[in-house]
C-alpha positions as CSV (number, residue, x, y, z in Angstrom):
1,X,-24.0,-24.1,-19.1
2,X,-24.0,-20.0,-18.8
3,X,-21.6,-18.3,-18.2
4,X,-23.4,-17.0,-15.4
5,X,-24.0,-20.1,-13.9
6,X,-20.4,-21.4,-14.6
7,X,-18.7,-18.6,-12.5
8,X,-21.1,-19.0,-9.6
9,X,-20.3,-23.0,-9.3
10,X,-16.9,-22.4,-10.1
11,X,-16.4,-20.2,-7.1
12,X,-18.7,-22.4,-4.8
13,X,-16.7,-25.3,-5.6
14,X,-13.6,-23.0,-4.8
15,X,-11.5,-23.5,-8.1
16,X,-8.7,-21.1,-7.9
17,X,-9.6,-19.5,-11.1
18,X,-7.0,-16.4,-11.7
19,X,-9.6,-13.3,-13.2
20,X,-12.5,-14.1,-12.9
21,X,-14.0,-12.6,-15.2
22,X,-13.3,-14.3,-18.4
23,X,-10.0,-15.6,-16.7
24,X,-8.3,-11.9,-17.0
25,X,-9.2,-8.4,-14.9
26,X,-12.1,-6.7,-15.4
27,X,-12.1,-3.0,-17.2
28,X,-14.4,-0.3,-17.4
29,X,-15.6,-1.4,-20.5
30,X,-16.9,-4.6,-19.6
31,X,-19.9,-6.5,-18.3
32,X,-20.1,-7.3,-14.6
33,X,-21.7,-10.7,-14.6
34,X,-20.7,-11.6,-10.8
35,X,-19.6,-10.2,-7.8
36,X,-17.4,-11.7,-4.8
37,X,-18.7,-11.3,-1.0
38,X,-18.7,-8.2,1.0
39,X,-16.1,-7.4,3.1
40,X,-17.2,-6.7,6.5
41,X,-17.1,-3.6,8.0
42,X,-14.1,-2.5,10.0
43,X,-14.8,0.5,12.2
44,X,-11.8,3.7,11.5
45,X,-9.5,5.0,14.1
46,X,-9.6,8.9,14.1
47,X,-5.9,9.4,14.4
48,X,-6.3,13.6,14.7
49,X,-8.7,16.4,13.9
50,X,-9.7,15.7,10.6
51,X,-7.5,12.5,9.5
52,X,-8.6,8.5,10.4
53,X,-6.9,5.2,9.8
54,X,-9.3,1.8,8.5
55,X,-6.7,-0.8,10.5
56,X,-5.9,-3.9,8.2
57,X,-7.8,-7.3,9.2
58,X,-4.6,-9.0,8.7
59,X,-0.6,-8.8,7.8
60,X,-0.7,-10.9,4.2
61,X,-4.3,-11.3,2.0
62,X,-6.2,-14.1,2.7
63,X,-9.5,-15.2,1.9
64,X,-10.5,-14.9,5.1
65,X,-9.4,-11.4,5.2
66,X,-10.7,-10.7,1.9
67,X,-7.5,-9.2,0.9
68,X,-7.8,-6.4,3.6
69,X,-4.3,-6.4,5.0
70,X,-3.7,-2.4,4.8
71,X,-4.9,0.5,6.6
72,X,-6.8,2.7,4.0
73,X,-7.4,6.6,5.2
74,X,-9.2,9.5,5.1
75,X,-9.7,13.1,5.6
76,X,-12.8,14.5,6.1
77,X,-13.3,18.2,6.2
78,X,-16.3,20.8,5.5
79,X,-15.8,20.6,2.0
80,X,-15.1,17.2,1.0
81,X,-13.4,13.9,1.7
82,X,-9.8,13.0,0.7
83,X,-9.3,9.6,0.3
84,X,-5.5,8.1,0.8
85,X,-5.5,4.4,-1.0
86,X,-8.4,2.3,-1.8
87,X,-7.7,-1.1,-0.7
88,X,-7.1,-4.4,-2.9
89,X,-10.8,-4.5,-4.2
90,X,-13.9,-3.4,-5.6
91,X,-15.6,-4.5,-2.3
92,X,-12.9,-2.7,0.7
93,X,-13.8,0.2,-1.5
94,X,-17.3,-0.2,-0.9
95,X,-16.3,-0.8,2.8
96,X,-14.4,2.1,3.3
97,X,-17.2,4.3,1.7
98,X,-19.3,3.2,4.4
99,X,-16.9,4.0,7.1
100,X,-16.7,7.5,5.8
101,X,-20.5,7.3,5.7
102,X,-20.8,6.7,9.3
103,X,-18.5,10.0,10.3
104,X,-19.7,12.7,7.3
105,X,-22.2,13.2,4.9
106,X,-19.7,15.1,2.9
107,X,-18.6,13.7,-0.8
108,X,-15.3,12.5,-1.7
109,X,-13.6,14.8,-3.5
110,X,-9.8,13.5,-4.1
111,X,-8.1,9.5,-4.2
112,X,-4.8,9.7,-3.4
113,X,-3.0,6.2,-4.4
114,X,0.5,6.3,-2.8
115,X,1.9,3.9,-4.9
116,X,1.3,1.2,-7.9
117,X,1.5,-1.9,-5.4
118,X,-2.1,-3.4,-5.7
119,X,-3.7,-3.3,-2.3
120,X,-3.6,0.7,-2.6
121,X,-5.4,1.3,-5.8
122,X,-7.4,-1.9,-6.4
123,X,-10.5,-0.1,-4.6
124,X,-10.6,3.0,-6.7
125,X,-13.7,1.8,-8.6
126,X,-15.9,1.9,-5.8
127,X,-15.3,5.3,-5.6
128,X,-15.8,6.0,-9.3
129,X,-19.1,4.0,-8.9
130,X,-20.4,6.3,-6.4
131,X,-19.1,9.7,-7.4
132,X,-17.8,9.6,-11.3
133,X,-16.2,12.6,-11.8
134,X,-14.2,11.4,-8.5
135,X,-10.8,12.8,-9.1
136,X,-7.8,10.0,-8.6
137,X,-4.0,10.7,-8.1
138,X,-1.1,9.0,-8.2
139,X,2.6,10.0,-9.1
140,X,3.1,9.7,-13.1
141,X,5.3,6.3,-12.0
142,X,2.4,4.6,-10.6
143,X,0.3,5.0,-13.4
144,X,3.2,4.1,-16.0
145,X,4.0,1.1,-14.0
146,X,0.6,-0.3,-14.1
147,X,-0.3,0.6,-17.5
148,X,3.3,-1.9,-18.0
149,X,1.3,-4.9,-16.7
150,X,1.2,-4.2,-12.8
151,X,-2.3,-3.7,-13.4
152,X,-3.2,-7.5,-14.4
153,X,-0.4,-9.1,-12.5
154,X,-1.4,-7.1,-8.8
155,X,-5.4,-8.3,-9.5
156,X,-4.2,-11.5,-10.3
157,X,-2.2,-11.9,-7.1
158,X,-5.6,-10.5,-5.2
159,X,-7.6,-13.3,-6.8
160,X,-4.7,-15.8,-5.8
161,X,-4.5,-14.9,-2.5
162,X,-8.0,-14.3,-1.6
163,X,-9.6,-17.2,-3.4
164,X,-11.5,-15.2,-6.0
165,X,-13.2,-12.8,-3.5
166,X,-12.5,-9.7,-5.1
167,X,-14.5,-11.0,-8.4
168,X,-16.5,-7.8,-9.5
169,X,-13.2,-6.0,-8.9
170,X,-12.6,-3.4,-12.0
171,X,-9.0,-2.0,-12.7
172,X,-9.4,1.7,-12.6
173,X,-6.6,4.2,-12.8
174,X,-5.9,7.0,-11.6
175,X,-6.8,10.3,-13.8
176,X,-4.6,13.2,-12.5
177,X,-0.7,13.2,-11.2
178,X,1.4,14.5,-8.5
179,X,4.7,14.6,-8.8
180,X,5.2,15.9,-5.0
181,X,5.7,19.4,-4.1
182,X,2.0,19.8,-4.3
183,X,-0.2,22.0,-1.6
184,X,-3.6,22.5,-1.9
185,X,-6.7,23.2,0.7
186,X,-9.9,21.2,1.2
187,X,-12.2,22.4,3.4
188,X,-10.2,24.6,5.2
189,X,-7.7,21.3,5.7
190,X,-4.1,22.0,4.2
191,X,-2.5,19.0,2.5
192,X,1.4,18.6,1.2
193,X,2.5,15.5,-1.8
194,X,6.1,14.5,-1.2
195,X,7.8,12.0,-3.4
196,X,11.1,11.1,-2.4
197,X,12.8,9.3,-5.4
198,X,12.7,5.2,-4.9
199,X,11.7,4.4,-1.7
200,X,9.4,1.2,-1.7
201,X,8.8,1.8,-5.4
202,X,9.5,4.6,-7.4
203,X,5.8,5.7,-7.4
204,X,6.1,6.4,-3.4
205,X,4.6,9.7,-2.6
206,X,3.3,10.3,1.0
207,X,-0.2,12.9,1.7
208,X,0.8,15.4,4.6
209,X,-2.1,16.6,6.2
210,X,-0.4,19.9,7.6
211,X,-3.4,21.1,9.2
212,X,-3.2,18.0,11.7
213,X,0.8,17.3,11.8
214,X,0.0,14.3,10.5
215,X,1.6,12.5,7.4
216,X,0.1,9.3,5.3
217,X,3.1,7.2,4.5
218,X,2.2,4.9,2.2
219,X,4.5,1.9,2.4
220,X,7.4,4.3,2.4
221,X,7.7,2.9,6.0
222,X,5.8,-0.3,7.9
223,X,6.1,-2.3,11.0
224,X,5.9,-5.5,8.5
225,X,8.5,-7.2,6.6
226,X,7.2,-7.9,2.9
227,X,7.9,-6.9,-0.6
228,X,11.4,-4.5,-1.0
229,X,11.7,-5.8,-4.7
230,X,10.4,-2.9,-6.1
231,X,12.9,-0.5,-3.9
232,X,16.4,0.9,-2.6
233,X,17.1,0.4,0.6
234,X,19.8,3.8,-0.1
235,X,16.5,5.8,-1.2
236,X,14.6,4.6,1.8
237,X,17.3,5.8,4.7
238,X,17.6,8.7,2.9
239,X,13.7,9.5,2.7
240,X,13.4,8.4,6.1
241,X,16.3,10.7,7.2
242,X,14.3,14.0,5.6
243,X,10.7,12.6,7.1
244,X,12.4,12.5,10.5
245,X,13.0,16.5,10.7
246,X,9.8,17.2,9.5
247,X,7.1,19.3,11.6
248,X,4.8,16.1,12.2
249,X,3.3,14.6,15.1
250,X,1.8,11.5,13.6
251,X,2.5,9.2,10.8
252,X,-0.1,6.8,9.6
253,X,1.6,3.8,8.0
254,X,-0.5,1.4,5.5
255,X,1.1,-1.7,7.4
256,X,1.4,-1.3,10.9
257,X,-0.3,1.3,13.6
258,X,0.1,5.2,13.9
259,X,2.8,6.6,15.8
260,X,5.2,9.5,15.9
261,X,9.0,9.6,14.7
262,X,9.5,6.7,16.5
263,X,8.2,4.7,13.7
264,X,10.5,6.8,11.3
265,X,13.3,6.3,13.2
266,X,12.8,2.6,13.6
267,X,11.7,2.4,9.7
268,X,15.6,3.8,9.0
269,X,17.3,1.7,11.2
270,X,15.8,-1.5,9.7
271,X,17.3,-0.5,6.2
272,X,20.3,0.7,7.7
273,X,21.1,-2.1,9.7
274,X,20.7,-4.4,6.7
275,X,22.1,-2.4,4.1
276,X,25.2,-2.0,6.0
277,X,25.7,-5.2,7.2
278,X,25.5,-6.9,3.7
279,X,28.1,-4.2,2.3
280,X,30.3,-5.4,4.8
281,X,29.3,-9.0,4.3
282,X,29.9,-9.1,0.6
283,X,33.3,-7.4,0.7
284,X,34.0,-10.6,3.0
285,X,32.6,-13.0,0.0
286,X,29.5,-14.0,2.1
287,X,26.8,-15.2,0.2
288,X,23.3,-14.5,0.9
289,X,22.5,-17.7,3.3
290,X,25.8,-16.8,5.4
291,X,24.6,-13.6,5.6
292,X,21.2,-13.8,7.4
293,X,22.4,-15.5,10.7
294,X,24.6,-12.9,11.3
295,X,22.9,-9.5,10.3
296,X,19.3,-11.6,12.5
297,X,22.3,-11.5,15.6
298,X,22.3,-7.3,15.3
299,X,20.9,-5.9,18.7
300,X,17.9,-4.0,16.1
301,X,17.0,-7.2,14.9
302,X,16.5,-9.7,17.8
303,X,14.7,-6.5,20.0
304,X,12.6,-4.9,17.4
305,X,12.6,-6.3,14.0
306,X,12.1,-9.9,14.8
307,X,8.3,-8.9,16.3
308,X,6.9,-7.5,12.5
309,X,4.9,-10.1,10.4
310,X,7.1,-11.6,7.9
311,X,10.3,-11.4,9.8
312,X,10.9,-15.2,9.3
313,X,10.0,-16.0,6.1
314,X,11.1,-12.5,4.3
315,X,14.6,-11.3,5.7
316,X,16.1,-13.2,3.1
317,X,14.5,-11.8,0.2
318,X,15.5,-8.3,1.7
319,X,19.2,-9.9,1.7
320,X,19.0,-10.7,-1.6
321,X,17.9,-7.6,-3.0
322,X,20.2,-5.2,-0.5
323,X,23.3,-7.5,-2.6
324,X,21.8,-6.3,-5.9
325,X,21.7,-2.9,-4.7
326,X,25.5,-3.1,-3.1
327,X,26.3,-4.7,-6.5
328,X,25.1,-1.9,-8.5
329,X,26.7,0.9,-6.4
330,X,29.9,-1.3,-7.0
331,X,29.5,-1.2,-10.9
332,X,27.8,2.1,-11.7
């Protein structure tokens, strides 16, 4: 048999196969022999002037949401298009492109991935496909993370979770670094970087569009309980502590909808309220399982908290790695 023909039945007959390519990621450098389905479009939200939000099709990837399960932006001003994360494939690249086809004729001009996590970079081919000498950002971290083995093990999970639907997907870095402090103009559109230290990862950075009082914030903050393995709980009060006196009206998160400091302020308390709680629960020898009863019983959790995706299944895991972190302020 081909190989053509054996990755085309192997798909149909839904064989988990983890690469899809020659059962590893796809570079650059290689031929593209087969390509997974097209996402569908999903119409942006223009969140201000110049700044609009692509809402997720769904809180986890799934093949029924090919893998679309954050909220990838833009800015589009007279000079240009700035692009803030990509999306987990080859295809929601394509998708987006087309969004920002139906509001501008202008080019893209900048990618922006906030961090290394792989449904914010995964897209950046389509972009190089369509405009090559595309530039592509990312803090230093983000690229030194993936070049670690990120790269292969976030479009392994995207093949996993979406059965093989992002099959065509090439892993494309980013080419140029911020490192945050960064301003720079577009079209008459100012922009600010920020990175804040370790946040969700220690790649975070977050694109302020100061032109618009608006701020892209990565997964720095989210309405959605997922992956804090990567993070501090400490960094993230503390960045959300700075965000919260900043001069901005709107923040656009990659999980969740837009809102103002509300979403700041309830991003905090979340860390705050189980970061706290363990400290005190592990200086009373609680172990983890003890733990979760009681910090779920906080006012912030049963009123707020409890209504984000993964509240069920993931507050534990956040449990477990707030001990590590309490543990390692003990001991440092």
């Amino acid at each position: 048999m081909k190989r053509r023909d054996f990755f085309k039945s192997a798909l149909a007959a839904g064989v988990g196969l983890v690469g899809a390519s020659a059962l590893r990621p796809v570079y650059a450098s290689d031929m593209m022999e087969f390509k997974g389905p097209e996402v569908p479009d999903v119409d942006p939200v223009k969140v201000a002037e110049h700044c609009y939000s692509i809402p997720a099709m769904g809180p986890h990837p799934t093949p029924d949401n090919f893998g679309m399960f954050s909220n990838p932006g833009f800015v589009v001003t007279e000079k240009g298009v700035v692009v803030v994360d990509t999306g987990s494939s080859l295809q929601i690249g394509e998708m987006i492109l087309r969004q920002i086809k139906k509001i501008t004729d202008q080019p893209v001009v900048k990618v922006i991935n906030t961090h290394f996590h792989g449904d914010h970079w995964l897209g950046n081919h389509a972009f190089v496909n369509a405009y090559p000498n595309v530039e592509i950002y990312s803090h230093q971290k983000c690229i030194d993370n993936l070049k670690s083995g990120q790269d292969k093990f976030w479009f392994d999970f995207m093949q996993q979770n979406t059965n093989n639907k992002i099959t065509g997907t090439v892993i494309t870095l980013p080419n140029k670094t911020f490192a945050g402090g960064e301003t720079f103009e577009v079209g008459g559109v100012k922009f600010k970087i920020h990175h804040f230290g370790k946040v969700h990862t220690d790649s975070d950075i977050s694109v302020e569009v100061s032109t618009d009082k608006v701020m892209y914030m990565g997964d720095m903050v989210m309405r959605r309980i997922a992956n804090m393995e990567d993070g501090s709980f400490r960094g993230s009060i503390d960045a959300l502590s700075q965000v919260a006196e900043m001069d901005i009206d709107t923040f656009i998160p990659m999980h969740g909808t837009p809102d103002d400091v509300k979403l700041i302020n309830e991003g905090r308390e979340f860390m705050e309220t189980i970061y706290t709680n363990v400290e005190e629960l592990y200086d009373e020898g609680l172990s983890d399982f003890e733990m979760k009863p009681k910090i779920m019983e906080k006012p912030f959790m049963k009123d707020v908290a409890s209504q984000w995706p993964g509240y069920e299944d993931t507050l534990g895991k956040f449990i477990v790695v707030a001990i590590k972190e309490v543990e390692q302020a003990m001991f440092a």
